[in-house]
Backbone as a chain_set.jsonl record, in Angstrom:
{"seq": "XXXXXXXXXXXXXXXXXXXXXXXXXXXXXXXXXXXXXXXXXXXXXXXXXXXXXXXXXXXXXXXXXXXXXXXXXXXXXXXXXXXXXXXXXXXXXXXXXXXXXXXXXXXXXXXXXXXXXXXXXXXXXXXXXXXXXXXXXXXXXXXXXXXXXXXXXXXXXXXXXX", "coords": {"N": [[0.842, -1.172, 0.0], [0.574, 2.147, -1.178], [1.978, 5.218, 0.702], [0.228, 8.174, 2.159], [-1.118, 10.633, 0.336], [-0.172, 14.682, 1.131], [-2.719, 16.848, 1.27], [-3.557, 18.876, -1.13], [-2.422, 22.193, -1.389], [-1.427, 22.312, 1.145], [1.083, 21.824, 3.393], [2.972, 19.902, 4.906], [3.871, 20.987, 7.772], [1.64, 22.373, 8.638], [-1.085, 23.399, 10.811], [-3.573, 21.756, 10.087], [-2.911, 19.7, 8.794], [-0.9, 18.557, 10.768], [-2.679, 18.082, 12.749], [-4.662, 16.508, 11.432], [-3.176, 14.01, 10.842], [-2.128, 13.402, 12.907], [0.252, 14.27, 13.558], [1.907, 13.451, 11.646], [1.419, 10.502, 11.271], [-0.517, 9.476, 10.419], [0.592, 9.656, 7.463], [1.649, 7.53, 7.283], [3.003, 4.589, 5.092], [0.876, 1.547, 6.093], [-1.393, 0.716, 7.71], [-2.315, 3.185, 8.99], [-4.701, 4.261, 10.753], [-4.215, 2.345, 12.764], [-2.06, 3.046, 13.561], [-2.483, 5.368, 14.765], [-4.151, 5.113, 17.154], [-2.226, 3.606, 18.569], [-1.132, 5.526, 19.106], [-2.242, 7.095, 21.176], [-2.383, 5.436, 23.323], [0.268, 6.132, 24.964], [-0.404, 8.715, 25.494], [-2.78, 8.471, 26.893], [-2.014, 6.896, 29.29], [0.087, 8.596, 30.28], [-1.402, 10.86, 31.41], [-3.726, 9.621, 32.877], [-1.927, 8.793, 34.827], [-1.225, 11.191, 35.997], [-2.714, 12.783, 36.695], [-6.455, 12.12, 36.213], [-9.392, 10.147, 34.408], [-11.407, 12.502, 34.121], [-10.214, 14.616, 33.501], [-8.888, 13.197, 31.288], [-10.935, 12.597, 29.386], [-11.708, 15.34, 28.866], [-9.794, 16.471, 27.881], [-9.981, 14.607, 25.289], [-12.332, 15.384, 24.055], [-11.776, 18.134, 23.993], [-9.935, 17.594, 21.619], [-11.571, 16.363, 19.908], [-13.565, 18.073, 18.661], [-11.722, 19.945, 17.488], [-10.545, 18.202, 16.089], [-13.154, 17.943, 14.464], [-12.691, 19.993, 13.164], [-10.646, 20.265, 11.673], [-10.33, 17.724, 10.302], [-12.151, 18.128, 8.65], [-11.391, 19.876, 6.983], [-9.504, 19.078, 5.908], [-10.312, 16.809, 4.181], [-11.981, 18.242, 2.341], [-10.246, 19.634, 1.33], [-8.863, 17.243, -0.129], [-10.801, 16.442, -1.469], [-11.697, 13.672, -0.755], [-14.073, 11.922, 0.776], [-13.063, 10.599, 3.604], [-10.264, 10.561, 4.234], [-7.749, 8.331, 4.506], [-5.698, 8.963, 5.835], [-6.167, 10.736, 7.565], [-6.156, 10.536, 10.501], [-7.006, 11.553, 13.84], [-9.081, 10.969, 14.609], [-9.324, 8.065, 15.369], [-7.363, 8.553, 17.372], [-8.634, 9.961, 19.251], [-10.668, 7.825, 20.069], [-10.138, 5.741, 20.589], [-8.695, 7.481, 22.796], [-11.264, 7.816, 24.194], [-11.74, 5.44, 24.83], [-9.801, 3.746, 26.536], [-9.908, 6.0, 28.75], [-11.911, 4.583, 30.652], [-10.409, 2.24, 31.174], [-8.776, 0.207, 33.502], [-5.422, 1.595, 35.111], [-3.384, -0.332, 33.606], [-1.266, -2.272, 31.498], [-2.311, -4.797, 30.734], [-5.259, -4.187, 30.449], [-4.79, -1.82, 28.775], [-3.673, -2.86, 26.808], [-5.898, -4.589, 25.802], [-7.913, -2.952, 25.634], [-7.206, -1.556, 23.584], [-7.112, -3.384, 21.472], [-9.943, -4.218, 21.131], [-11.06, -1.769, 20.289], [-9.835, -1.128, 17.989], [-11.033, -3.427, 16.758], [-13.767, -2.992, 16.643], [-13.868, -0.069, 15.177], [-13.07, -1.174, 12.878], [-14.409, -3.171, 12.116], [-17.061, -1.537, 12.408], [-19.988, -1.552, 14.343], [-23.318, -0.708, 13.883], [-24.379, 2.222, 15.441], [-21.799, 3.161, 13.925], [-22.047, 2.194, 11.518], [-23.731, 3.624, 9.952], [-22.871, 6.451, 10.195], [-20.562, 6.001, 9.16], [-21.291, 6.17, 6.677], [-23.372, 7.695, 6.433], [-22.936, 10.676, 7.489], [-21.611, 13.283, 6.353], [-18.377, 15.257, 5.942], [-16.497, 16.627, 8.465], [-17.299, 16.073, 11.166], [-18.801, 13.378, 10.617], [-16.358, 12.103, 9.816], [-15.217, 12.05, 12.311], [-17.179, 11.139, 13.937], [-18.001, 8.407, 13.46], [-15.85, 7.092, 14.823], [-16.866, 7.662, 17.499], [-18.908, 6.22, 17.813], [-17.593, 3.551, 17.7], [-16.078, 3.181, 19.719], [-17.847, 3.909, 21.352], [-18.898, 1.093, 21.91], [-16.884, -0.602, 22.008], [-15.59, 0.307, 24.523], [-18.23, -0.213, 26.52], [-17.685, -3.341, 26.097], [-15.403, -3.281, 27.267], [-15.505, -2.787, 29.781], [-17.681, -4.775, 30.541], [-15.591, -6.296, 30.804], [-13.966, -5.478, 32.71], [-15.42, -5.751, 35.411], [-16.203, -8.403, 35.122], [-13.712, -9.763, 35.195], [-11.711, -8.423, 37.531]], "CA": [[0.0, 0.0, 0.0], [1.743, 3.353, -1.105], [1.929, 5.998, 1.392], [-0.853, 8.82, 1.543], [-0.229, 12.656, 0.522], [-0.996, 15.788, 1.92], [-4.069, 17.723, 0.354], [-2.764, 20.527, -1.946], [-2.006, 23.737, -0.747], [-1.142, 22.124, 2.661], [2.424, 21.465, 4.189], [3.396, 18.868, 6.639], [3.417, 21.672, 8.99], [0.348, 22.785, 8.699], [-1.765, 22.823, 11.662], [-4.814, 20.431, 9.764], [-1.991, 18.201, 8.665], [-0.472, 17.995, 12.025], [-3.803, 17.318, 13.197], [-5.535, 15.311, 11.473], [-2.192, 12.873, 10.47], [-1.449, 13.13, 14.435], [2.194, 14.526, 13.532], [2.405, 12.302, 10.458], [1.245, 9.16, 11.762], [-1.832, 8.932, 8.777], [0.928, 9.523, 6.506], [2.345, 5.914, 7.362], [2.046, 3.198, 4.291], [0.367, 0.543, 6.497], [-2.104, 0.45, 8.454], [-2.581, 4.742, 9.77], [-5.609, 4.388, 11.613], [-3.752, 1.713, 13.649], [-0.47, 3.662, 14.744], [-2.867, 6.656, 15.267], [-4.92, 4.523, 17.951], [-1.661, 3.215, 19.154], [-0.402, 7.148, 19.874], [-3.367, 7.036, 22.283], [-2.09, 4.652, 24.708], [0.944, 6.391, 26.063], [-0.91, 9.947, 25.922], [-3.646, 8.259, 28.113], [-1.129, 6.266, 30.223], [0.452, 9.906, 31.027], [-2.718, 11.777, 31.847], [-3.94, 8.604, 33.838], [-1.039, 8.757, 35.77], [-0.899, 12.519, 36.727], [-4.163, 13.342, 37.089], [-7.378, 11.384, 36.1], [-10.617, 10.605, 34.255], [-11.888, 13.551, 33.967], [-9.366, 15.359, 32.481], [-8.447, 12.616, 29.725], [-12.439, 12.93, 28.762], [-11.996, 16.717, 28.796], [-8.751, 16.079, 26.689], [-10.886, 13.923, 24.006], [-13.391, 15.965, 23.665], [-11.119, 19.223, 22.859], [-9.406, 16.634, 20.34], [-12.779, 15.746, 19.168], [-13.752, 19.217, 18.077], [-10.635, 20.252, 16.64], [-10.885, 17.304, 15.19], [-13.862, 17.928, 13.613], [-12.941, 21.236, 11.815], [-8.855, 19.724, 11.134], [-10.607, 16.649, 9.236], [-13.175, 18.763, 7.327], [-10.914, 21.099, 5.753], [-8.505, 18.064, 4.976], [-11.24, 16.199, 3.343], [-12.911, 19.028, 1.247], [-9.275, 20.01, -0.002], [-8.402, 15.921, -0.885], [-11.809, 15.481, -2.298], [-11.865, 12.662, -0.657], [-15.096, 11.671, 2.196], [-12.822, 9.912, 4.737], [-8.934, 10.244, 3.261], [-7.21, 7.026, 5.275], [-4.44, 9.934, 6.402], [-6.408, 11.397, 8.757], [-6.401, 9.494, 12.701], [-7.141, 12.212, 14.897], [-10.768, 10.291, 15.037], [-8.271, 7.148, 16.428], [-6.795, 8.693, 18.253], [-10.028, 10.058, 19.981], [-11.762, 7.391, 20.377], [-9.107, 5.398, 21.341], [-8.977, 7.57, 24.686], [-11.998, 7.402, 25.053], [-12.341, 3.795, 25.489], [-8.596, 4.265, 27.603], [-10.641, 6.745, 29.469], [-12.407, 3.458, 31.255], [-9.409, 1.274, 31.378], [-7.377, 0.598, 34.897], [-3.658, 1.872, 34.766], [-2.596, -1.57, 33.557], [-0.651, -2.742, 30.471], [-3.074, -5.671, 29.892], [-6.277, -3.579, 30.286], [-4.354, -1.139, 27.951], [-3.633, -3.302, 25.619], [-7.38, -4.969, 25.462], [-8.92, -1.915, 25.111], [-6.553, -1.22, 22.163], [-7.72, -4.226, 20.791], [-11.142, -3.803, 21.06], [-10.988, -0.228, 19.772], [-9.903, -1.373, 16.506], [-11.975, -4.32, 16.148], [-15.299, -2.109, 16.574], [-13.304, 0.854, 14.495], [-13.036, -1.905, 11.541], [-16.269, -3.59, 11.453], [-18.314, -0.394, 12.544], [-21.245, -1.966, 13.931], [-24.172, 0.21, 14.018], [-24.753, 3.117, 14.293], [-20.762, 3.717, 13.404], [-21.506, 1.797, 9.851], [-24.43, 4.683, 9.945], [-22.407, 7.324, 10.82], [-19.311, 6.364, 8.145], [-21.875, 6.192, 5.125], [-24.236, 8.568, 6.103], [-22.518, 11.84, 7.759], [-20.214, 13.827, 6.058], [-17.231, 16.23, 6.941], [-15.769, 16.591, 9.673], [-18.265, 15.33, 11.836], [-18.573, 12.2, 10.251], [-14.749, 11.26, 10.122], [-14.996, 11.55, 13.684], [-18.541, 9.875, 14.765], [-18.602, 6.787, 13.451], [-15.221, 6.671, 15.865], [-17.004, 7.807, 18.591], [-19.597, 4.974, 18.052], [-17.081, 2.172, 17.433], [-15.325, 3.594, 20.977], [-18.977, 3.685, 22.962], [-19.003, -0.326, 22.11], [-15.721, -1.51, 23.022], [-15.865, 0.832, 26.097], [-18.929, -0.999, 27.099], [-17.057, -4.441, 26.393], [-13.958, -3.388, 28.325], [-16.398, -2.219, 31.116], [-18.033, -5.921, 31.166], [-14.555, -7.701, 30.882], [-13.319, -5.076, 34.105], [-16.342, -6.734, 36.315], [-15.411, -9.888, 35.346], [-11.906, -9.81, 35.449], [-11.39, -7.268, 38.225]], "C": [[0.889, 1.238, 0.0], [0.773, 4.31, 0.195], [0.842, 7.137, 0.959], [0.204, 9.96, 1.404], [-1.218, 13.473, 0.894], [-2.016, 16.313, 0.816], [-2.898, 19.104, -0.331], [-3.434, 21.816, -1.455], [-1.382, 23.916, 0.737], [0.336, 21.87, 3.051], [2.235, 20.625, 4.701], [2.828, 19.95, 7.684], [2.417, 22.588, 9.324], [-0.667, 22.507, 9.412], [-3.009, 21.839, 11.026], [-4.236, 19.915, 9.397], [-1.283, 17.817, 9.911], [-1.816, 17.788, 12.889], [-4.365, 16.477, 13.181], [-5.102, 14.321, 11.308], [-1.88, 12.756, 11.802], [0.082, 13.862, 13.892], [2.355, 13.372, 12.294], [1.785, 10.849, 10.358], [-0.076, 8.606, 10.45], [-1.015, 9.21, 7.893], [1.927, 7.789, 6.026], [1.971, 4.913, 6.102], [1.425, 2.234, 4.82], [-0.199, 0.913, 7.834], [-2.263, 1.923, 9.316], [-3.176, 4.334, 10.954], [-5.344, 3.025, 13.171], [-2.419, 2.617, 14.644], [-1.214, 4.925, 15.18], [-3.819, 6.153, 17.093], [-3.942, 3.776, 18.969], [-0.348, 4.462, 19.539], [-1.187, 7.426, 21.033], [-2.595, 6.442, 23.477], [-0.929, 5.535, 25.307], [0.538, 7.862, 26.526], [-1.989, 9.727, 27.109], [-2.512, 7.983, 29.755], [-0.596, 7.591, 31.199], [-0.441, 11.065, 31.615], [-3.2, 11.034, 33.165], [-2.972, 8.835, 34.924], [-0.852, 9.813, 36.457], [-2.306, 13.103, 37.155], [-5.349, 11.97, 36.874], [-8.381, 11.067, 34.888], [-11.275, 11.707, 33.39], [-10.985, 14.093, 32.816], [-9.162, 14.429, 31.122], [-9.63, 12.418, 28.894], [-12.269, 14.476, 28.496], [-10.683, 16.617, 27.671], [-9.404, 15.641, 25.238], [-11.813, 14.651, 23.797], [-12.645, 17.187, 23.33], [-11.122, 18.415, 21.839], [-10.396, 16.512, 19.639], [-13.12, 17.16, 18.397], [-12.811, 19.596, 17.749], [-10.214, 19.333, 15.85], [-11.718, 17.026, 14.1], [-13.657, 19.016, 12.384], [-11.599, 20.662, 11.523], [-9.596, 18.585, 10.14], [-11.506, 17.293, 8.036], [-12.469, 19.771, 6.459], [-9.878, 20.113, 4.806], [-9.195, 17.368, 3.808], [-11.484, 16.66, 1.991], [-11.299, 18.912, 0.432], [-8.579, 18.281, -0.341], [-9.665, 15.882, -1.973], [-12.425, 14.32, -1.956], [-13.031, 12.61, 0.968], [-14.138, 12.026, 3.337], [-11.25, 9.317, 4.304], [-8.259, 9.719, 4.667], [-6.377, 8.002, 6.192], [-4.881, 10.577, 7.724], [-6.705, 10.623, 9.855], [-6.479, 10.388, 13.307], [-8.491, 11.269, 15.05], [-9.914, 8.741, 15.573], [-8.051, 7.237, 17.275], [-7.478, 9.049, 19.304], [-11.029, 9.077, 20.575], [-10.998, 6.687, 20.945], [-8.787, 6.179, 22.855], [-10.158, 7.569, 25.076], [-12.353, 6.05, 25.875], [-11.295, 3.689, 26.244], [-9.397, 5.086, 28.836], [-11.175, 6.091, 30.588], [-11.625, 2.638, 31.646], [-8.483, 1.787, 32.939], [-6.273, 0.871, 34.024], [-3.428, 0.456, 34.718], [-2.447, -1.748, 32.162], [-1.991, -3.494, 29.971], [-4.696, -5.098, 29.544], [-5.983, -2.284, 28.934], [-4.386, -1.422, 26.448], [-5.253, -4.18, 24.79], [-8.074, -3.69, 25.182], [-8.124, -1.188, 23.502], [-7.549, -2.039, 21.357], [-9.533, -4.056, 20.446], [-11.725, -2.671, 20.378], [-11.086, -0.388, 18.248], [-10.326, -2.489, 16.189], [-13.165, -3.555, 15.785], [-14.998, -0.921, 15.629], [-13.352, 0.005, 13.118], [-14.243, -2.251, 10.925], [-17.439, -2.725, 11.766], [-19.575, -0.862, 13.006], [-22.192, -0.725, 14.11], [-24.47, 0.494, 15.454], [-23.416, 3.453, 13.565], [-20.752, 3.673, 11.921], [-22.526, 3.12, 9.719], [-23.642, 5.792, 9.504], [-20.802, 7.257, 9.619], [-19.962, 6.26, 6.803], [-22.81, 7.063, 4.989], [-24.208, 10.061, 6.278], [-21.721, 12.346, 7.444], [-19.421, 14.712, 6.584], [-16.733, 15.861, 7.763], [-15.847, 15.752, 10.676], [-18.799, 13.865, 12.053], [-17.459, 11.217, 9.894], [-15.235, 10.902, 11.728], [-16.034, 11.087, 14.216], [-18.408, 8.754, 14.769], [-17.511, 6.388, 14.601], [-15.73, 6.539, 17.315], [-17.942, 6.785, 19.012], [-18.911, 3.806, 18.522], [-16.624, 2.82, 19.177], [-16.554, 3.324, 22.014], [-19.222, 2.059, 22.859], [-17.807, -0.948, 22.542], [-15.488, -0.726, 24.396], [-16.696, 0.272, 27.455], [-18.266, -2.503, 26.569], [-16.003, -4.256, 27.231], [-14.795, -3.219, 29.551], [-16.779, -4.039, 31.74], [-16.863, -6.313, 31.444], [-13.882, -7.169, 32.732], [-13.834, -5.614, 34.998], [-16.564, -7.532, 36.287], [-14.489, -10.499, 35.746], [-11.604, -8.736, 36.173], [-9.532, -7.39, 38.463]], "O": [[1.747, 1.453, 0.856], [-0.41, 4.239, 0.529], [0.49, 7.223, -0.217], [1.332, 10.241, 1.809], [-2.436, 13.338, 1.005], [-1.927, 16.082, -0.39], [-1.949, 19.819, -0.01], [-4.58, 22.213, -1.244], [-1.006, 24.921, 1.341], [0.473, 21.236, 2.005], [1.082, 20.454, 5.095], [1.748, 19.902, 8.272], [2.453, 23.438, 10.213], [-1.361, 21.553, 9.059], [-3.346, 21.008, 11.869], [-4.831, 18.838, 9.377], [-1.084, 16.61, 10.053], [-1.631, 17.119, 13.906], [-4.712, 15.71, 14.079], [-5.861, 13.359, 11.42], [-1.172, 11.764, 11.971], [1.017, 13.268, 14.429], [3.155, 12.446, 12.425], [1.75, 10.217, 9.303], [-0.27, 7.534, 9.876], [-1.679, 9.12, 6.861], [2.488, 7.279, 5.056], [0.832, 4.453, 6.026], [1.131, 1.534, 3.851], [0.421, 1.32, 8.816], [-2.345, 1.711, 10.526], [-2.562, 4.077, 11.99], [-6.031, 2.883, 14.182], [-2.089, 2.714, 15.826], [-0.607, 5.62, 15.995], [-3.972, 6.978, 17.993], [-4.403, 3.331, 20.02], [0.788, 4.365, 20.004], [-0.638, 8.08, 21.92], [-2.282, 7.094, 24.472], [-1.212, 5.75, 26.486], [0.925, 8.308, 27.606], [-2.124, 10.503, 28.055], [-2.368, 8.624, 30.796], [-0.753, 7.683, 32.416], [-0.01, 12.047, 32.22], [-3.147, 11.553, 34.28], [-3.452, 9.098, 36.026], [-0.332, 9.666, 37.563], [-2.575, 13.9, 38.054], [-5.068, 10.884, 37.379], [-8.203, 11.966, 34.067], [-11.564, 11.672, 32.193], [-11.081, 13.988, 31.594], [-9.276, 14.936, 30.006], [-9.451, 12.082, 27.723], [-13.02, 14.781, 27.57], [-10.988, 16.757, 26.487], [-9.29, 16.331, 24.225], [-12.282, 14.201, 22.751], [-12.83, 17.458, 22.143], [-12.105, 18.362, 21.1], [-10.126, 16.55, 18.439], [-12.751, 17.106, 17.224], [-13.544, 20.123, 16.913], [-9.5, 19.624, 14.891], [-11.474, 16.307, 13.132], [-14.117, 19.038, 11.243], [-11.726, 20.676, 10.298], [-9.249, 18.738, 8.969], [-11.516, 16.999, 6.841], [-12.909, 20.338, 5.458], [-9.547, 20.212, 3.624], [-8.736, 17.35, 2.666], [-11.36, 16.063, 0.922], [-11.094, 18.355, -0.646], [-7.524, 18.378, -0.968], [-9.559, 15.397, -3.099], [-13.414, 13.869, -2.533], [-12.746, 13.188, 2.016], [-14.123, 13.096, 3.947], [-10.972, 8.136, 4.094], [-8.197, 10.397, 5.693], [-6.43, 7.752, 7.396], [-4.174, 10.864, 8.69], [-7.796, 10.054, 9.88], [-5.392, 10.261, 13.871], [-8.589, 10.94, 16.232], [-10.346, 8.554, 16.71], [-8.276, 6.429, 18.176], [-7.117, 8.586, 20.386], [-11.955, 9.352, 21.338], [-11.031, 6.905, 22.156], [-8.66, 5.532, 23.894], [-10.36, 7.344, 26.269], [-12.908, 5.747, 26.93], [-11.835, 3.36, 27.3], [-9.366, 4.539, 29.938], [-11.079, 6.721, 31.641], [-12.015, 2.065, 32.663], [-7.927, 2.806, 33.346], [-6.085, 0.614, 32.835], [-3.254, -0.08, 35.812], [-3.416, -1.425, 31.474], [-2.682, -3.046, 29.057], [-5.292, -5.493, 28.542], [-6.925, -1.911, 28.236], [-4.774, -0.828, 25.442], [-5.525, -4.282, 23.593], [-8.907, -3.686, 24.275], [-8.632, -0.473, 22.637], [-8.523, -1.605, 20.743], [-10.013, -3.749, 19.355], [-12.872, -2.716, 19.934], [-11.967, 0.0, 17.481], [-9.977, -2.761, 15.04], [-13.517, -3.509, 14.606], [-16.056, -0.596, 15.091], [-13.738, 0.674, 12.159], [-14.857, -1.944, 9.903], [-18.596, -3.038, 11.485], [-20.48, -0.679, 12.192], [-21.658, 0.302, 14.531], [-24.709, -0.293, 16.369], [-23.612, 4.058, 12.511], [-20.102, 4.379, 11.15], [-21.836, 3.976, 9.165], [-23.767, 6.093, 8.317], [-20.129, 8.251, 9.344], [-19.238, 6.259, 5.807], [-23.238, 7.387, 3.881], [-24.975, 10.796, 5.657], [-20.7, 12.123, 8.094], [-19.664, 15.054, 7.741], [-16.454, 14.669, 7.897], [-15.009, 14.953, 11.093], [-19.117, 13.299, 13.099], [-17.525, 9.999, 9.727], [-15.527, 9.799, 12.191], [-15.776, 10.451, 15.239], [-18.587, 8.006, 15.731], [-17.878, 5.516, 15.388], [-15.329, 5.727, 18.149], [-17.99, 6.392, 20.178], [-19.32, 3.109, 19.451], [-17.656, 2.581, 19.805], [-16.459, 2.764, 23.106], [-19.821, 1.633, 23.845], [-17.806, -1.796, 23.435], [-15.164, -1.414, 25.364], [-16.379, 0.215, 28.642], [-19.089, -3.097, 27.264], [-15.702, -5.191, 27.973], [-14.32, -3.89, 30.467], [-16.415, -4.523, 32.811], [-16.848, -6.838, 32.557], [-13.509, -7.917, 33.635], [-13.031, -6.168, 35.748], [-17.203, -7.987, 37.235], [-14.383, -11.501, 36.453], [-11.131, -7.84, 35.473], [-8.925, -6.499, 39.058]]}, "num_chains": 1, "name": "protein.A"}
């Protein structure tokens, strides 16, 4: 898979390319929306650890709205819906479902997992939400769907597996 490119008229350093690529990370040939979801974990890990909760929800949700106008201007100027390059919606949803997770590696790494299973197969409403909303808005929903279902699976597996 070749590597993506920036939208024309844009730079690398262009705050909606350092946004919505994370710092580059959607310009990766393989697999973006994975290394953007796996920039998540040590930004949670370090929030988790100094503070809480709260804040790494108040964190995702800036991200999420600057997310929404950084993906919609990338979009319009590719042309493209939902151009693979952009993971800030990864990387978002990805803390959110972190957001729920104990400070632990293996809870870390399951909620990774989970993240991008439900991020792949979209179930509804996310498949909704990546075929039916456009812009900005719709890069980043259907994430926020696929994130409120493995959130609620990491949730059951925590009160199982305490």
């Amino acid at each position: 898979m070749a590597a993506h490119s920036l939208p024309r008229g844009l730079s690398f350093f262009h705050p909606v390319c350092l946004v919505s690529t994370c710092c580059g990370l959607g310009l990766m040939p393989f697999a973006p929306g994975t290394w953007g979801s796996l920039a998540a974990l040590p930004i949670a890990w370090l929030i988790l650890t100094h503070w809480n909760f709260y804040v790494l929800l108040a964190f995702a949700s800036i991200l999420f709205f600057i997310g929404v106008v950084a993906s919609n201007i990338y979009a319009r100027r590719t042309n493209d819906k939902d151009p693979g390059a952009i993971v800030i919606d990864e990387v978002v949803g990805q803390l959110l479902v972190l957001s729920i997770a104990p400070l632990s590696l293996s809870y870390f790494l399951t909620a990774f997992v989970l993240f991008r299973i439900t991020d792949i197969f979209k179930p509804w409403p996310a498949s909704w939400a990546d075929h039916s909303v456009s812009g900005g808005i719709g890069i980043m929903l259907d994430d926020l769907f696929a994130a409120a279902y493995a959130a609620a699976i990491l949730y059951g597996l925590i009160i199982l597996f305490p």
